[in-house]
ZASEBA-122296 format. One record per residue: residue in three letters; x, z, y of N, C-alpha, C, O, CB in turn. Coordinates in steps of 0.02 Angstrom, whole numbers, padded with zeros to 5 digits, always signed. Glycine has a CB too. Layout:
! residues N
ALAXZYXZYXZYXZYXZY...
This chain:
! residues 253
UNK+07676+04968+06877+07622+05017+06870+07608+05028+06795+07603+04982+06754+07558+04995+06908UNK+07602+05090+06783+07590+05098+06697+07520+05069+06680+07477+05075+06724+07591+05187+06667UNK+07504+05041+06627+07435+05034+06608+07407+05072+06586+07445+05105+06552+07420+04998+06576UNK+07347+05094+06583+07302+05149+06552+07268+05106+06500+07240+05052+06509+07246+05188+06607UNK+07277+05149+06428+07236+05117+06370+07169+05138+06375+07156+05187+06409+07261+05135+06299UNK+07125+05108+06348+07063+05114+06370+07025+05125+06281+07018+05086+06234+07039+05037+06425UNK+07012+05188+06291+07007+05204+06213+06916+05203+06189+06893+05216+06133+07047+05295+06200UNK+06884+05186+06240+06814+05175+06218+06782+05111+06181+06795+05053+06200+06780+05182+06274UNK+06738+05127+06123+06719+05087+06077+06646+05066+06063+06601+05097+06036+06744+05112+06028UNK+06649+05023+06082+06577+04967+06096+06570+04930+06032+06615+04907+05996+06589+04900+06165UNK+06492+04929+06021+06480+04888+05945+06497+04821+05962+06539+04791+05928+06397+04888+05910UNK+06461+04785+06023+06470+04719+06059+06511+04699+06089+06510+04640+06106+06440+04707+06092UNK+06564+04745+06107+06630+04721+06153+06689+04743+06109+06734+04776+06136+06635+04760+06236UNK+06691+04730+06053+06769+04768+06001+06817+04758+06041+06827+04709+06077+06799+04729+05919UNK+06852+04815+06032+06944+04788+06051+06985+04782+06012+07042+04771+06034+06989+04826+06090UNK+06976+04786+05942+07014+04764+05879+07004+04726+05828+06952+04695+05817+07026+04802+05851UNK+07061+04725+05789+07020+04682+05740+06974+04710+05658+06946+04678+05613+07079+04629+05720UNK+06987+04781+05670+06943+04808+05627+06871+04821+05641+06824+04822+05601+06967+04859+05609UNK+06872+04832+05711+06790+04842+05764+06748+04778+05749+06689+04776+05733+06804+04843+05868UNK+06795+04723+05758+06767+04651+05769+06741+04633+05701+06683+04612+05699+06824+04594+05796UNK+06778+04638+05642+06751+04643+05588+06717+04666+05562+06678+04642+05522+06766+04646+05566UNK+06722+04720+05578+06634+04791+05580+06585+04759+05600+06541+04747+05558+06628+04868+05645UNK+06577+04734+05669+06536+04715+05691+06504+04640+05668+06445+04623+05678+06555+04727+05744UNK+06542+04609+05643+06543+04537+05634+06504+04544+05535+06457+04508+05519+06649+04498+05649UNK+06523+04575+05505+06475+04608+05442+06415+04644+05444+06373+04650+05399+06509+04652+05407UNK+06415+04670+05502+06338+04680+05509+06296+04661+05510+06243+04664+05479+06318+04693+05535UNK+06330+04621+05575+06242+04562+05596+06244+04525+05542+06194+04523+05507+06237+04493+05677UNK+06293+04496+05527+06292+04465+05444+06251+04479+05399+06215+04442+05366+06343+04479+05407UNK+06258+04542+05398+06200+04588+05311+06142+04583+05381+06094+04549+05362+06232+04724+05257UNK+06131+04605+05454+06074+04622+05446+06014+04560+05463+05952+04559+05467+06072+04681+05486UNK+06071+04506+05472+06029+04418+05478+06003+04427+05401+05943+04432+05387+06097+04325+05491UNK+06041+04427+05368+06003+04429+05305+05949+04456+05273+05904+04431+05239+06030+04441+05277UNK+05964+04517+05291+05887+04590+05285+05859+04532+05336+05856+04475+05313+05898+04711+05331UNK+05840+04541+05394+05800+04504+05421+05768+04446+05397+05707+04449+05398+05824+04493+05463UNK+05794+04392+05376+05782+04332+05329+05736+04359+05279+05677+04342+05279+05850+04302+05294UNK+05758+04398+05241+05728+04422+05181+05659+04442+05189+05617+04435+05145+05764+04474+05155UNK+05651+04464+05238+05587+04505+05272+05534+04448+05309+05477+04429+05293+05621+04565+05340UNK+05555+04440+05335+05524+04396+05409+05501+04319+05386+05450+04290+05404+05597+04385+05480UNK+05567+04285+05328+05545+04226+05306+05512+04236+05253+05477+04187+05240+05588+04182+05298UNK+05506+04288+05205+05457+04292+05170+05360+04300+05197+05305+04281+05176+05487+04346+05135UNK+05385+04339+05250+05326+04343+05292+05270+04269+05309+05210+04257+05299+05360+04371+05360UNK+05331+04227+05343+05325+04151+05371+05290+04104+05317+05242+04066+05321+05404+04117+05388UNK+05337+04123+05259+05319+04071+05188+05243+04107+05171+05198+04069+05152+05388+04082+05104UNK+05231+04172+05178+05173+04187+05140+05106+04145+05195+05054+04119+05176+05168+04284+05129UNK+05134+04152+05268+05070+04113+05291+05061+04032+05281+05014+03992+05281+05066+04124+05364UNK+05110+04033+05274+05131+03949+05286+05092+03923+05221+05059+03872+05232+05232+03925+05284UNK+05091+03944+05164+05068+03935+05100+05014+03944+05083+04990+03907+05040+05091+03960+05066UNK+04971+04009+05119+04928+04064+05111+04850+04005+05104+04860+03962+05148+04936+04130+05189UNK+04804+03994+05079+04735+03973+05096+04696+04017+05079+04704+04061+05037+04712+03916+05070UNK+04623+04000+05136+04577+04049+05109+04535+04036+05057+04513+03979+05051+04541+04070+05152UNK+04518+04086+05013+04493+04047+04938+04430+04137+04936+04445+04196+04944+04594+04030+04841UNK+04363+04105+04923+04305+04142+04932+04299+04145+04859+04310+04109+04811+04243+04111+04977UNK+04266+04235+04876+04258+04247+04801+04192+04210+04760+04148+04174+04783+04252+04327+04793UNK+04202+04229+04706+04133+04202+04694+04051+04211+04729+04011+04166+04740+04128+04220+04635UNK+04044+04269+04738+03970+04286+04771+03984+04260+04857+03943+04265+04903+03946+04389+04764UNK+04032+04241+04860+04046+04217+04930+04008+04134+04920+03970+04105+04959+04145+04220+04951UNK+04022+04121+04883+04012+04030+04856+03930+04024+04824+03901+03970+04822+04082+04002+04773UNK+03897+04095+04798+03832+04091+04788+03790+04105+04852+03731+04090+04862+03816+04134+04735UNK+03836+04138+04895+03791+04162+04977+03771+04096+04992+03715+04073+04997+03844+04200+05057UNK+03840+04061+04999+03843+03973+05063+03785+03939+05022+03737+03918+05053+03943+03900+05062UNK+03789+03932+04940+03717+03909+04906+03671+03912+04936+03639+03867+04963+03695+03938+04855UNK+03659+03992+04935+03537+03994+04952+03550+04022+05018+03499+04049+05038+03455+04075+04886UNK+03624+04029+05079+03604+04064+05124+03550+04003+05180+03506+04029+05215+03677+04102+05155UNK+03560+03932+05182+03534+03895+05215+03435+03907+05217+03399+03889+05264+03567+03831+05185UNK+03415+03938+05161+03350+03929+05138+03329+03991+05142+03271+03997+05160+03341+03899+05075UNK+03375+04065+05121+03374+04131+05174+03346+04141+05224+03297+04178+05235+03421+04146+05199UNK+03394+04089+05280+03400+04115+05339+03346+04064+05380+03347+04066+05441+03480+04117+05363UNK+03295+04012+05342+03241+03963+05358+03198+03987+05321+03153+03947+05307+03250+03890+05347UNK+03193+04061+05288+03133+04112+05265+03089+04058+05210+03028+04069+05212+03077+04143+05346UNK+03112+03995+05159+03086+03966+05094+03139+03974+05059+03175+03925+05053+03061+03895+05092UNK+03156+04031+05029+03194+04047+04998+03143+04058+04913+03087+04084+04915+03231+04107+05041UNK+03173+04035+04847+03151+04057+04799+03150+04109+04776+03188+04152+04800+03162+04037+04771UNK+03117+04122+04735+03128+04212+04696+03199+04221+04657+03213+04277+04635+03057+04231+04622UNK+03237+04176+04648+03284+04161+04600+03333+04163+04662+03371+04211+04666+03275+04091+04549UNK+03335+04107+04717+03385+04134+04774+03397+04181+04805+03452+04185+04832+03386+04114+04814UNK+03350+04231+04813+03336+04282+04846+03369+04350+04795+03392+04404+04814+03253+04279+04861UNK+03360+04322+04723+03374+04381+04688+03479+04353+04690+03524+04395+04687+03315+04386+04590UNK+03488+04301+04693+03553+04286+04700+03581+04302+04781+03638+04321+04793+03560+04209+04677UNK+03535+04293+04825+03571+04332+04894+03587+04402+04900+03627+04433+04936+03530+04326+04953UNK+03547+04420+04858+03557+04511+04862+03580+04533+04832+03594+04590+04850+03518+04557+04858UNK+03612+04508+04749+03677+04513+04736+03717+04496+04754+03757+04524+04717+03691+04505+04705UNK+03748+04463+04792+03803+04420+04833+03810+04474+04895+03866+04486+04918+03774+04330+04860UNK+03745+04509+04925+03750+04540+04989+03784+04626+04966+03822+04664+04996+03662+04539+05030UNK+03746+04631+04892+03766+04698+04874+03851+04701+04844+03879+04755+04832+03708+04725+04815UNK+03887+04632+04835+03940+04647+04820+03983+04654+04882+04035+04682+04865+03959+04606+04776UNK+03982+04641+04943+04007+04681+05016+03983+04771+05004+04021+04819+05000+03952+04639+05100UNK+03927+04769+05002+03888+04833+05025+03956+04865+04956+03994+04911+04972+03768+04840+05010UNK+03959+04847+04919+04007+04892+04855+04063+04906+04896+04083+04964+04895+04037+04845+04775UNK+04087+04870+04928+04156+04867+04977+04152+04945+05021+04193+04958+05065+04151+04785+05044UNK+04094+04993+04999+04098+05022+05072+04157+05067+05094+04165+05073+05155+04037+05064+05085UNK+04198+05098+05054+04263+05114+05093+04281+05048+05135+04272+05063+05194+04326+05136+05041UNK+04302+04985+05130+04318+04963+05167+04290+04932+05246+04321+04910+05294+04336+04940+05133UNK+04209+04942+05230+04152+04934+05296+04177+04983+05330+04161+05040+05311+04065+04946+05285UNK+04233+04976+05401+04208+05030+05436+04165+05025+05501+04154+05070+05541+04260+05065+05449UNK+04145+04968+05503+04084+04962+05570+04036+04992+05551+04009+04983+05497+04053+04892+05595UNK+04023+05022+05584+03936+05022+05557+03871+04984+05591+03813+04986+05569+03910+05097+05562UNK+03886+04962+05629+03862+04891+05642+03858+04839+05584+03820+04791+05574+03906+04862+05690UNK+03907+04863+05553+03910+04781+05511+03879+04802+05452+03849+04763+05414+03994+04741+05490UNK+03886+04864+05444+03837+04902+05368+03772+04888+05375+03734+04868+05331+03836+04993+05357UNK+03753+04904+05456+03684+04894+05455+03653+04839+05453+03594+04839+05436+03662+04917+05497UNK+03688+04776+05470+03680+04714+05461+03682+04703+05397+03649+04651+05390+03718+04678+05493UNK+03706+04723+05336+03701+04719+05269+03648+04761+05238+03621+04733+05190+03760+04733+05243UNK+03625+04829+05255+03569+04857+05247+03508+04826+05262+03456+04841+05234+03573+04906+05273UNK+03513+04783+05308+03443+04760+05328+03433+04686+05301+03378+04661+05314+03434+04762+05411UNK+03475+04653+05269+03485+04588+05241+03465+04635+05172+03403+04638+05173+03568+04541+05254UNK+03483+04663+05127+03453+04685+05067+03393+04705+05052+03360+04675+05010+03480+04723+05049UNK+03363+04771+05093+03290+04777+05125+03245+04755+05130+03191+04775+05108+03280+04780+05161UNK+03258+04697+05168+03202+04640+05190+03201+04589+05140+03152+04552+05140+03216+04604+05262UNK+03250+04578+05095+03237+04515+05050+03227+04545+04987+03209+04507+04942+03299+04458+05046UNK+03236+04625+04970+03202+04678+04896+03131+04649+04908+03095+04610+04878+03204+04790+04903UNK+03125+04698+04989+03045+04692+05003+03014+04619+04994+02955+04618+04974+03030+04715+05082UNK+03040+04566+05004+03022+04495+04992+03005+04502+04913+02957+04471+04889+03089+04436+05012UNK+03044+04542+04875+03025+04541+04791+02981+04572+04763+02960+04566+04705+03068+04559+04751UNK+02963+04613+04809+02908+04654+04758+02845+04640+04786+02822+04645+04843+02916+04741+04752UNK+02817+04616+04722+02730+04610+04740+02670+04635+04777+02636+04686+04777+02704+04618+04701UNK+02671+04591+04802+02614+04610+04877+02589+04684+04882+02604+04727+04923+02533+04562+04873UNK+02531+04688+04811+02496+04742+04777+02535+04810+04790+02506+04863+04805+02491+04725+04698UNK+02606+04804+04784+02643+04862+04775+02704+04875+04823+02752+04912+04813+02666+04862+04710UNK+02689+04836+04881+02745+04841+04943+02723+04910+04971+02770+04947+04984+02741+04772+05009UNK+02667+04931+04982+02662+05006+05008+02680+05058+04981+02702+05106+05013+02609+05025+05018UNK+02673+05059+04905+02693+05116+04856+02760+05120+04855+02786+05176+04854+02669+05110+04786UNK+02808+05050+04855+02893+05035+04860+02901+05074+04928+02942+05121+04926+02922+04939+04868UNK+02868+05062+04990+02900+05073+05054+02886+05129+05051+02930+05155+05085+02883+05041+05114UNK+02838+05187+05024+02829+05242+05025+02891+05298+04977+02914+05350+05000+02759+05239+05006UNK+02902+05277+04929+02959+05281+04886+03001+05277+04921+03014+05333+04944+02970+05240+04837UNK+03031+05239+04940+03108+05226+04962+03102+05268+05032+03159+05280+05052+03133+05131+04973UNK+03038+05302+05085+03052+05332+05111+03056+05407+05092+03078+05453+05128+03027+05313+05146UNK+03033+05411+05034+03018+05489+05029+03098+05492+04981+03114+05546+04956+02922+05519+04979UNK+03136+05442+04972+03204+05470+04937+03235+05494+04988+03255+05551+04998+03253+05419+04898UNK+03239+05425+05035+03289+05445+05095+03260+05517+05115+03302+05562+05109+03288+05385+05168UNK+03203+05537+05135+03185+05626+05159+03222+05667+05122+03251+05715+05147+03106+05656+05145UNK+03228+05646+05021+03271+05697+04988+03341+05680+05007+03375+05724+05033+03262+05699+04908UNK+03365+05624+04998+03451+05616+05009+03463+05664+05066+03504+05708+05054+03481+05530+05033UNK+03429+05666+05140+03458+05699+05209+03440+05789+05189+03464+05832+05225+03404+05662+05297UNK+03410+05803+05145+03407+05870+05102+03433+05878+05087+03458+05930+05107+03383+05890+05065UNK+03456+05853+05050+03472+05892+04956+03541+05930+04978+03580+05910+05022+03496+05815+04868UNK+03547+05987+04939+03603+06039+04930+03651+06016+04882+03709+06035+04887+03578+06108+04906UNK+03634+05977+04835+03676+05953+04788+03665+05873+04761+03610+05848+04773+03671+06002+04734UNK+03700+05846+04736+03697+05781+04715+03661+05788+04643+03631+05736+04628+03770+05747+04714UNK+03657+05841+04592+03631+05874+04539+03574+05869+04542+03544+05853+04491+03645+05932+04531UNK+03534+05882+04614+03457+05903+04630+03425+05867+04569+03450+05816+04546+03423+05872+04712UNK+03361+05899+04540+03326+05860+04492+03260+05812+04508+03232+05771+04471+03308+05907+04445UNK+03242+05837+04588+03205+05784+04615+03225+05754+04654+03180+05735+04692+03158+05793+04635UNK+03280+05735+04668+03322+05690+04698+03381+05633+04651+03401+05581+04677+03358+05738+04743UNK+03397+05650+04600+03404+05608+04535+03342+05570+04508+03348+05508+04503+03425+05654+04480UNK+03277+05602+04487+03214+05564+04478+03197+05518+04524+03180+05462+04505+03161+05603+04476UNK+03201+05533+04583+03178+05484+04638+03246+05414+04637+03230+05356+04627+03174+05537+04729UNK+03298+05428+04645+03373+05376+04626+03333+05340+04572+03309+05284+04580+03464+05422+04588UNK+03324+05384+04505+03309+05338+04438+03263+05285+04453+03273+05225+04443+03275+05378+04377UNK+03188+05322+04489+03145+05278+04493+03150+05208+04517+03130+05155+04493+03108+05304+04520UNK+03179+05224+04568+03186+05169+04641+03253+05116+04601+03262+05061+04627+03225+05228+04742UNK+03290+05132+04551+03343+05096+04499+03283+05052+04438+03273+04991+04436+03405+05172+04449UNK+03264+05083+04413+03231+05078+04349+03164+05019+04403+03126+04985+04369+03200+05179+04302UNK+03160+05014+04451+03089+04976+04504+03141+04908+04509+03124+04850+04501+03061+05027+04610UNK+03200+04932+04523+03249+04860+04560+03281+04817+04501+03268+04758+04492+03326+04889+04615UNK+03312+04843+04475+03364+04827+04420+03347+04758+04373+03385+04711+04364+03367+04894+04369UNK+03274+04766+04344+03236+04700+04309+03234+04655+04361+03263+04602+04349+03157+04711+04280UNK+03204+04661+04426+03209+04634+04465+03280+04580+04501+03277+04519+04509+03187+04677+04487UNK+03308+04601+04508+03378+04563+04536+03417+04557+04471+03478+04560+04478+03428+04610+04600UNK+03384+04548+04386+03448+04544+04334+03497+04604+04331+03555+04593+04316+03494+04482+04354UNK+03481+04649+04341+03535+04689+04325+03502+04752+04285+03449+04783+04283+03577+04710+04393UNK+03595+04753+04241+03578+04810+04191+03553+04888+04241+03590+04899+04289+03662+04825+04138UNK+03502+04930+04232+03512+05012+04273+03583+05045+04246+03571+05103+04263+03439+05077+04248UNK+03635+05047+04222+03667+05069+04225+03730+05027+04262+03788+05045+04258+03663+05093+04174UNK+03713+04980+04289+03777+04926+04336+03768+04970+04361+03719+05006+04367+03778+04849+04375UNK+03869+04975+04402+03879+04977+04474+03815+04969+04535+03788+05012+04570+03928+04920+04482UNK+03806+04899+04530+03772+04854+04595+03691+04908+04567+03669+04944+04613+03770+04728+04583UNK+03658+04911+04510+03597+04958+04514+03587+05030+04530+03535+05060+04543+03574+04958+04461UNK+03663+05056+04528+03655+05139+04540+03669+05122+04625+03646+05170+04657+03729+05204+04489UNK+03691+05081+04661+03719+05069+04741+03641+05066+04772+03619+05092+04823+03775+04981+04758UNK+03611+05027+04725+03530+05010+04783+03511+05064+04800+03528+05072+04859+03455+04974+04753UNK+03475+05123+04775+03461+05181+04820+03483+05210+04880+03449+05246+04916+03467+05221+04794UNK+03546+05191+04890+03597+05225+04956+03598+05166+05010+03616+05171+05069+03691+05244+04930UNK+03564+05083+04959+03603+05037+05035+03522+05020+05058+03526+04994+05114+03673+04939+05014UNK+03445+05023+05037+03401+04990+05059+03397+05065+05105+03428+05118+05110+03341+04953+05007UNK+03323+05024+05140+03314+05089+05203+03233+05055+05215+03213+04997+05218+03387+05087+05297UNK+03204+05111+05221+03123+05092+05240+03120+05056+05296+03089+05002+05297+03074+05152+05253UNK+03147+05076+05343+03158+05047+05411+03170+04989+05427+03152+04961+05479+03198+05070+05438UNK+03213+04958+05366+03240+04902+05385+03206+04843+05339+03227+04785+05336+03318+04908+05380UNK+03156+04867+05308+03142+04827+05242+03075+04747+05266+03074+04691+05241+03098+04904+05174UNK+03023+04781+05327+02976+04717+05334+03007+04665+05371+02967+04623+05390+02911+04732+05371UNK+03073+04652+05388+03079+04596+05449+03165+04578+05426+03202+04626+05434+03063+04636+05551UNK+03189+04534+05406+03267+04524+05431+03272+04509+05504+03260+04456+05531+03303+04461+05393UNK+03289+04554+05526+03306+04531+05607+03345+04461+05635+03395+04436+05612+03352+04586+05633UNK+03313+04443+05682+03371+04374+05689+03440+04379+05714+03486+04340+05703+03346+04322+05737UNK+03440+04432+05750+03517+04449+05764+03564+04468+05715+03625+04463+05721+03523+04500+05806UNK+03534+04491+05666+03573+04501+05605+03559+04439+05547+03563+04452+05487+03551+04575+05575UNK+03550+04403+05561+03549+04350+05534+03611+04292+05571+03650+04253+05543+03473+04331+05537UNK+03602+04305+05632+03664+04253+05628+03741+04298+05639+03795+04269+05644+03654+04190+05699UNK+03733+04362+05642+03806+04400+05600+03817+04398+05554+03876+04391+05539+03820+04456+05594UNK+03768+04404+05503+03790+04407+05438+03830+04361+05404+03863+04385+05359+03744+04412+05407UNK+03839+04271+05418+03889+04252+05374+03947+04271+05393+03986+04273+05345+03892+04190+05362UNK+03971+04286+05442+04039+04310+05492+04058+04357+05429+04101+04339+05389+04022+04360+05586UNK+04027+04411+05425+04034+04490+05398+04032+04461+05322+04066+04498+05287+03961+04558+05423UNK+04005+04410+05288+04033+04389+05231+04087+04374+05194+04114+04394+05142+04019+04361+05226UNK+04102+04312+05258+04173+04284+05255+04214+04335+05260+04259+04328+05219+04191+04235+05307UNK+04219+04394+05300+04292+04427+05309+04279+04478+05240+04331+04503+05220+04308+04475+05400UNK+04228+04493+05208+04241+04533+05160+04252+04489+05093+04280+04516+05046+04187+04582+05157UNK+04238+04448+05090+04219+04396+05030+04283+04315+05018+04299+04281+04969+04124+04362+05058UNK+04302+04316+05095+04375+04270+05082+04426+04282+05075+04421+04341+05090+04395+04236+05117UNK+04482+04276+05061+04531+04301+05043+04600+04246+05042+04604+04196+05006+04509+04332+04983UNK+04661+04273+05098+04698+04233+05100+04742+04230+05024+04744+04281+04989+04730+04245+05162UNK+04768+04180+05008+04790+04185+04928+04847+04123+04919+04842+04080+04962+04715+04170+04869UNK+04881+04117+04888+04939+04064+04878+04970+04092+04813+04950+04148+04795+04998+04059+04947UNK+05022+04056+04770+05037+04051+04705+05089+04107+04728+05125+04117+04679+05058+03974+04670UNK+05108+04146+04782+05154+04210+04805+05096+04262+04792+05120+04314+04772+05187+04209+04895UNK+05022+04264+04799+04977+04305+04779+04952+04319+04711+04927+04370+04688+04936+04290+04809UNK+04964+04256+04682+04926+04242+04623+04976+04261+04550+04961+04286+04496+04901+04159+04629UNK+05043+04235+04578+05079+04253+04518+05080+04319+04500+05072+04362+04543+05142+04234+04522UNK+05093+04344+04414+05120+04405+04406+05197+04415+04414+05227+04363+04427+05100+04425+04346UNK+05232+04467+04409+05278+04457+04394+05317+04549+04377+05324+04590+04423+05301+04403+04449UNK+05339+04562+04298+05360+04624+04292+05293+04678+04299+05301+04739+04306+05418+04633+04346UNK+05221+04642+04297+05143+04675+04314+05140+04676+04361+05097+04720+04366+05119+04734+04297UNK+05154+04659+04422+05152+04655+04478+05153+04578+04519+05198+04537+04520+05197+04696+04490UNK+05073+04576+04557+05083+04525+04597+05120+04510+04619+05146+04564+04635+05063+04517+04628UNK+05170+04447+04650+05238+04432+04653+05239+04461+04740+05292+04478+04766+05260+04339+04630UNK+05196+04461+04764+05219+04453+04836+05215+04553+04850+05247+04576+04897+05150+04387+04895UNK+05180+04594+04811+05207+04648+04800+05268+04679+04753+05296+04734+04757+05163+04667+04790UNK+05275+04639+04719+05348+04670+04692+05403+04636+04742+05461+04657+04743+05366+04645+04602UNK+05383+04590+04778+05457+04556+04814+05457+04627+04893+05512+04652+04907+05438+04432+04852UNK+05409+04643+04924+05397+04679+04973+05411+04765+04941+05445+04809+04968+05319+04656+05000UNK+05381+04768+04889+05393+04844+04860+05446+04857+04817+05446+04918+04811+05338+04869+04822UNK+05485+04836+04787+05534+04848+04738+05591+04796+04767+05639+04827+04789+05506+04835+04657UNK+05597+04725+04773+05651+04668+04793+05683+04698+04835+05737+04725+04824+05629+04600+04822UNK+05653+04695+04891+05661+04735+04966+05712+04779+04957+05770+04779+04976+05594+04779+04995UNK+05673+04828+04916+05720+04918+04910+05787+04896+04882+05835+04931+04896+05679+04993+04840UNK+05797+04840+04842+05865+04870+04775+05896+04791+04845+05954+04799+04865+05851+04849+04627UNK+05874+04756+04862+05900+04708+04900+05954+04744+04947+06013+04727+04955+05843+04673+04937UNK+05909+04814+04988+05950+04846+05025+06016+04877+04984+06073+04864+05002+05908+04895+05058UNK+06007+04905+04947+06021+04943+04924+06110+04894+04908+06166+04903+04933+05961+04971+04872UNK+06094+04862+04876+06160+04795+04850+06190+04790+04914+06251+04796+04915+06129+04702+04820UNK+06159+04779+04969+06175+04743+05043+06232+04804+05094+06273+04788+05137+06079+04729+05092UNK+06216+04869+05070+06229+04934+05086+06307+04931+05060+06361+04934+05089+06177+04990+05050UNK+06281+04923+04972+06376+04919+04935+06421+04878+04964+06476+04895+04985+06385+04888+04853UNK+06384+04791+04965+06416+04740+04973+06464+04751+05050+06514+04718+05062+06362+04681+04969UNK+06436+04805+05094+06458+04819+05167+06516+04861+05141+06572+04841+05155+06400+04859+05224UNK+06510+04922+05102+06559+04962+05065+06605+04938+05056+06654+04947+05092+06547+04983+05014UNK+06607+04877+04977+06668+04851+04947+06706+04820+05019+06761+04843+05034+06650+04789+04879UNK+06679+04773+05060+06707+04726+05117+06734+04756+05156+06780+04723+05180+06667+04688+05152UNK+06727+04826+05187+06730+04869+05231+06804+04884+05203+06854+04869+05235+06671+04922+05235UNK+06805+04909+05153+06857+04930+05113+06921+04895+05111+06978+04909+05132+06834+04933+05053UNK+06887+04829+05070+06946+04770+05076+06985+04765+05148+07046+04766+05151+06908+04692+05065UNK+06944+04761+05201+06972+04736+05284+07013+04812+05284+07074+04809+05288+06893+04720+05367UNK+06996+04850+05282+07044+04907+05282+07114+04927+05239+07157+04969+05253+07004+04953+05269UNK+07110+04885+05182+07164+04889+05153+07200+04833+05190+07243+04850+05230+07159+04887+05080UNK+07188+04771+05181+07195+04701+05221+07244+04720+05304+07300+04698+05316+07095+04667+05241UNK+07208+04762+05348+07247+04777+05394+07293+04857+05387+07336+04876+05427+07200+04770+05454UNK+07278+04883+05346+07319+04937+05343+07312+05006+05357+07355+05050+05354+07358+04924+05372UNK+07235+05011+05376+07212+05059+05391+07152+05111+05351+07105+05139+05378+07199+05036+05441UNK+07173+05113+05273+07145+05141+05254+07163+05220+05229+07218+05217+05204+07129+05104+05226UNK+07148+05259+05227+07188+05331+05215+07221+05328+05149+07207+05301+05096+07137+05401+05215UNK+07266+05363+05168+07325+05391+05093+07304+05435+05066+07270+05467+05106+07400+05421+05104UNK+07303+05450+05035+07283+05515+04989+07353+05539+04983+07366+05590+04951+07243+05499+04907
């Protein structure tokens, strides 16, 4: 009986020895891409600790004496910087649950700062901005800048800070009248949670190094990676080539 050749070509089932070699250089380069990827991945956790920023390490300080309401004027002015460096984070807040749990932790411990005498005139202020902020046509407005200044130029001596900081131009947008006579207790025991994830930070000497200006574990993922392939692509080329001259099957010109 004649045999019938069977001319179909499978990556996993070669019938030659140029297929088999094709195939056998692949998984080869692509164990490797893989390796490159995946065990860098492995090593970064394996290595990785969590290491808190600084206002993370002044929270754990006065948060015990915070959150048991004998807190000093000096802790209190250190919790609300520590709370306002999250609230700075706010592109990255996207709960708003968890904003409001930081709005009302700042609020209530301002209001803890300002003198008895003048907690009504503060709470009256800070409501009649918020009435202009949900107004205003422009960010320009000139009684809606005066009211920002005031409520800056009221806080700023207060919590140590220059009025032209970052953290002094933010207070107008993060306190809220509403939230200012009471820290709630439910937001009191969220709030270190919502610290830690904004304020810790996994980190290892793959985070920390530079390397070429670039943190090492981004230049190995953003640039290594790319030219890695790129070599891995040729190295398939030249080999490909060789086995083809090697068995005889490469074109004549």
């Amino acid at each position: 009986m004649e045999k019938k050749n069977d001319y179909r070509i499978s990556f996993f089932k070669p019938t030659t020895a140029l297929s088999r070699t094709n195939r056998n250089l692949v998984i080869l380069l692509v164990i490797i891409w893989a390796v490159a990827i995946f065990g860098f991945q492995i090593l970064l956790r394996v290595m990785q600790k969590p290491v808190p920023e600084s206002s993370m390490k002044t929270f754990e300080k006065v948060w015990s004496n915070i959150e048991q309401g004998i807190a000093t004027q000096e802790e209190k002015v250190d919790f609300t910087n520590s709370v306002l460096s999250v609230l700075g984070k706010s592109v990255l807040i996207s709960d708003p649950a968890s904003r409001l749990v930081l709005i009302n932790a700042v609020s209530s411990t301002i209001y803890g700062l300002i003198p008895e005498e003048a907690k009504e005139t503060f709470l009256t202020e800070v409501a009649n901005f918020e009435k202009k902020k949900e107004n205003i046509q422009s960010l320009q407005d000139n009684d809606y800048l005066k009211a920002k200044a005031n409520i800056i130029n009221r806080l700023a001596p207060l919590l140590n800070l220059e009025p032209y900081s970052l953290k002094a131009k933010l207070l107008p947008l993060v306190i809220s009248a509403s939230e200012m006579e009471i820290f709630k207790p439910d937001n009191k025991e969220k709030l270190p949670d919502i610290m830690k994830l904004y304020l810790v930070h996994n980190r290892s000497i793959l985070t920390d190094t530079n390397f070429l200006g670039f943190p090492f574990h981004y230049f190995y993922t953003a640039i290594f990676l790319l030219i890695m392939f790129v070599v891995l692509c040729w190295i398939y080329c030249f080999l490909i080539d060789r086995v083809h001259s090697k068995l005889g099957t490469d074109e004549k010109s």
